[in-house]
C-alpha positions as CSV (number, residue, x, y, z in Angstrom):
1,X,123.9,117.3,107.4
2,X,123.8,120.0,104.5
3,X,124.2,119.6,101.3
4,X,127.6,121.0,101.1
5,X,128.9,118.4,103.9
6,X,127.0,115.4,102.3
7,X,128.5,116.5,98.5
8,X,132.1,116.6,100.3
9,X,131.8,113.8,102.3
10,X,130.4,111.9,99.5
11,X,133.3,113.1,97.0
12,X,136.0,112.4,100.1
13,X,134.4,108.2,99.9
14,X,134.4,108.4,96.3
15,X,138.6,108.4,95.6
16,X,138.3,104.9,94.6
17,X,136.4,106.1,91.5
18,X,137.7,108.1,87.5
19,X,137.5,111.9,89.0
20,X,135.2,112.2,85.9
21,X,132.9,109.5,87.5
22,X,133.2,111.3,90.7
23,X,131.9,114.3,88.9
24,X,129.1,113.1,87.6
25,X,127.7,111.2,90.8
26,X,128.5,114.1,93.3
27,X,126.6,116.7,90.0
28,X,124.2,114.4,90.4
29,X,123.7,114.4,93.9
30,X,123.8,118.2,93.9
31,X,121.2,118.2,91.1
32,X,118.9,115.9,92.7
33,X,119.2,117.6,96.0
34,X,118.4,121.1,94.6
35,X,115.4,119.9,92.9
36,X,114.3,118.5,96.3
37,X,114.7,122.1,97.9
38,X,113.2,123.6,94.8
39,X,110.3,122.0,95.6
40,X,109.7,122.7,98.4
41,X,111.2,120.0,100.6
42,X,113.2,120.0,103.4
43,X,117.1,119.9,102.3
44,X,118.1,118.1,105.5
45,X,115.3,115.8,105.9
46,X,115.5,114.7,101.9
47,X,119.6,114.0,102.5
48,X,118.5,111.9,105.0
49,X,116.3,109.8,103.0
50,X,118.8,109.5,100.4
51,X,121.1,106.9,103.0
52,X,123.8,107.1,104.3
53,X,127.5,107.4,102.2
54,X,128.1,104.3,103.0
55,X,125.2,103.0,101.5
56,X,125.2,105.7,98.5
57,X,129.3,103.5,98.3
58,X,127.5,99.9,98.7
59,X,125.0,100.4,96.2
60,X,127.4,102.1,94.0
61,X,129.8,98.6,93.7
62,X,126.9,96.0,93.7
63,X,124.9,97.8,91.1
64,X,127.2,98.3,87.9
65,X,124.2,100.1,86.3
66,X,124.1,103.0,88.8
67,X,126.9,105.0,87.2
68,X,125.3,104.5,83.5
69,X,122.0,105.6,85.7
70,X,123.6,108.7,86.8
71,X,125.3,109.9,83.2
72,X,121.4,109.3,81.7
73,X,120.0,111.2,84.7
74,X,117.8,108.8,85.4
75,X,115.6,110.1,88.8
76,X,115.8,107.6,90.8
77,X,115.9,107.8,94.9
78,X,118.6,104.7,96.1
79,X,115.6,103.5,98.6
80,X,113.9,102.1,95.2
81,X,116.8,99.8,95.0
82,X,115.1,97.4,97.2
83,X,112.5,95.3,96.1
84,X,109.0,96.0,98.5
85,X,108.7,92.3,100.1
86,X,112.7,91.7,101.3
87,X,112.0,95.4,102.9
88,X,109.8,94.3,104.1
89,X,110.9,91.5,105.7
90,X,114.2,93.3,106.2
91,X,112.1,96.0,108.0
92,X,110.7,93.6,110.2
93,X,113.5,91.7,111.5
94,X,115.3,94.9,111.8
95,X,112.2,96.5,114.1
96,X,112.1,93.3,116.1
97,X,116.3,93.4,116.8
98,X,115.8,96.8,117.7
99,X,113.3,95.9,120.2
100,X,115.3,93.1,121.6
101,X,118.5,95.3,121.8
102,X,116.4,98.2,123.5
103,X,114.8,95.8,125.7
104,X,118.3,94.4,127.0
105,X,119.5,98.2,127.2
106,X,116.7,98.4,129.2
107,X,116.9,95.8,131.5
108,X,120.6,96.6,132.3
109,X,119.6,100.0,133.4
110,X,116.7,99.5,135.9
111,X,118.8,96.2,137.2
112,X,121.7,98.9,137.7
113,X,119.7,101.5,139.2
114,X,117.7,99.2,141.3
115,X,121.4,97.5,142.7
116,X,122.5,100.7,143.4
117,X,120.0,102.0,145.0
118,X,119.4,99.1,147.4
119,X,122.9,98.5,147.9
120,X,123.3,102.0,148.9
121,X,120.6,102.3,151.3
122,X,122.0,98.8,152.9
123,X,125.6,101.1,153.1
124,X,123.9,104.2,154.6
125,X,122.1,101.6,157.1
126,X,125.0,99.8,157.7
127,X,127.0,102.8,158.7
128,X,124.5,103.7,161.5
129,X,124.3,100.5,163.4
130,X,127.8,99.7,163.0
131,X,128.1,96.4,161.1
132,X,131.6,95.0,159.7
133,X,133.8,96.7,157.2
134,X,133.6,93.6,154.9
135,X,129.5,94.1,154.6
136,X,130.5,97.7,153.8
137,X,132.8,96.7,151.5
138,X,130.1,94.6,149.8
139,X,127.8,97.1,149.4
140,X,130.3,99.5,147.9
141,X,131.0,96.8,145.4
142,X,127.1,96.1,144.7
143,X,127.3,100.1,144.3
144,X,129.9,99.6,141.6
145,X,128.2,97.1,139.8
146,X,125.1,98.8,139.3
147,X,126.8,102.2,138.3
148,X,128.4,99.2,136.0
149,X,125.2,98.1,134.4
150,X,123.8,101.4,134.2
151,X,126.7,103.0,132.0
152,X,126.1,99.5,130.3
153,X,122.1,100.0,129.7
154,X,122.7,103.7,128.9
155,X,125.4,102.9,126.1
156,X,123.7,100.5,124.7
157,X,120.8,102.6,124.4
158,X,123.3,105.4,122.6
159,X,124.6,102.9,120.3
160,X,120.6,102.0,119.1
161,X,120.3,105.8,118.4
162,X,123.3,106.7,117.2
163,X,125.8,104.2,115.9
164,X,122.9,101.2,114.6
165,X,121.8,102.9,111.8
166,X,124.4,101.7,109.1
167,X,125.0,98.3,110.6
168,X,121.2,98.0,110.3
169,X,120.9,99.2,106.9
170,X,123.3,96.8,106.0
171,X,121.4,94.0,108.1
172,X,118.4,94.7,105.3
173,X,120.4,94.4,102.3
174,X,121.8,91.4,103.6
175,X,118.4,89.9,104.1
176,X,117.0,91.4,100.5
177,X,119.9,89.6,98.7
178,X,119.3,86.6,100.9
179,X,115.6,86.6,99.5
180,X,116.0,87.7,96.3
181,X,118.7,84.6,96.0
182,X,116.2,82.4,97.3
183,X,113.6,83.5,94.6
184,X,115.5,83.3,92.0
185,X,116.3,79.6,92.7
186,X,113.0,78.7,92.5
C-alpha cells in the first residue's frame, strides 16, 4: 500500500476521533513516512512495518498517551509498544499456531488429492470391466470429497497468507496484556 492509500484509509478509520486529532495523527503519519523515504527506505516496506490500521486504531484507544505522543512528535514506531519478552512469547505461540494451522491445511490437501486420485483411477477401472453403477457412484462421491478437502486445504492455506495477519496481531497483544497483567501482580 502507498502512502496515499494508507494516509486515506487511515483518516477514513479515524471518524470516531476531533477532525483536529485526526489531523495531527494522519500529519504525523505523513511526516514519519516521508522521513522513512527520505532516508532512503523503502515507502512500502516501512508502511508495512508500521501495522496494520487496525492496529494503528487499537493502540490508538488503549494507549491514552499516543495522541499527546503525536502533538509532541515524539518518533516512535507503534512496534515499540510491546514490551521484548510478551513478543516474544507472543511471537512464539503465534509461529507455533501458524504451523499447526499450515500443517492441518496441509494435511487436508494431500488427503484430498490422494482421495481423488485413487478414487478416480478405481472409476476409470471400474468403467472398463463393467462393475455396478452403485460402485461408480461411490467413486464419484470419494471424487467429490477429495475435490472437498482440497478446496478445504487450499483455503485454509489462503486464509494463513492472507486474512491471519490482523487476527494474529491481535492474538500477541492479547498475550502481552495477559503477561504484562501477570507481572504486575507479582
Amino acid at each position: 500500500m502507498n502512502k496515499y492509500e494508507f494516509l486515506y484509509r487511515l483518516d477514513k478509520s479515524l471518524n470516531n476521533l476531533a477532525a483536529a486529532e485526526r489531523e495531527e495523527i494522519t500529519h504525523y503519519y505523513d511526516e514519519l513516512i516521508q522521513d522513512a523515504v527520505e532516508s532512503g527506505k523503502n515507502e512500502e516496506d516501512f508502511i508495512d512495518r508500521l501495522g496494520s490500521i487496525e492496529t494503528i486504531l487499537r493502540t490508538i484507544k488503549k494507549d491514552s498517551d499516543f495522541v499527546k505522543n503525536v502533538k509532541e512528535k515524539k518518533n516512535f514506531e507503534l512496534r515499540k509498544v510491546f514490551s521484548a519478552s510478551s513478543r516474544l512469547v507472543g511471537t512464539a505461540i503465534t509461529i507455533f499456531i501458524i504451523f499447526v494451522l499450515g500443517s492441518i491445511a496441509f494435511s487436508f490437501v494431500t488427503s484430498g488429492l490422494s482421495l481423488f486420485v485413487v478414487a478416480g483411477l478405481k472409476f476409470v477401472t471400474g468403467l472398463k470391466s463393467g462393475i455396478s453403477s452403485m460402485t461408480l457412484t461411490l467413486y464419484v462421491g470419494n471424487m467429490l470429497l477429495g475435490i472437498g478437502l482440497t478446496s478445504l486445504g487450499v483455503y485454509g492455506f489462503w486464509w494463513l497468507v492472507k486474512e491471519s495477519k490482523d487476527k494474529l496481531e491481535k492474538l500477541i497483544e492479547w498475550i502481552q496484556k495477559t503477561i504484562d497483567k501477570r507481572g504486575d501482580s507479582k
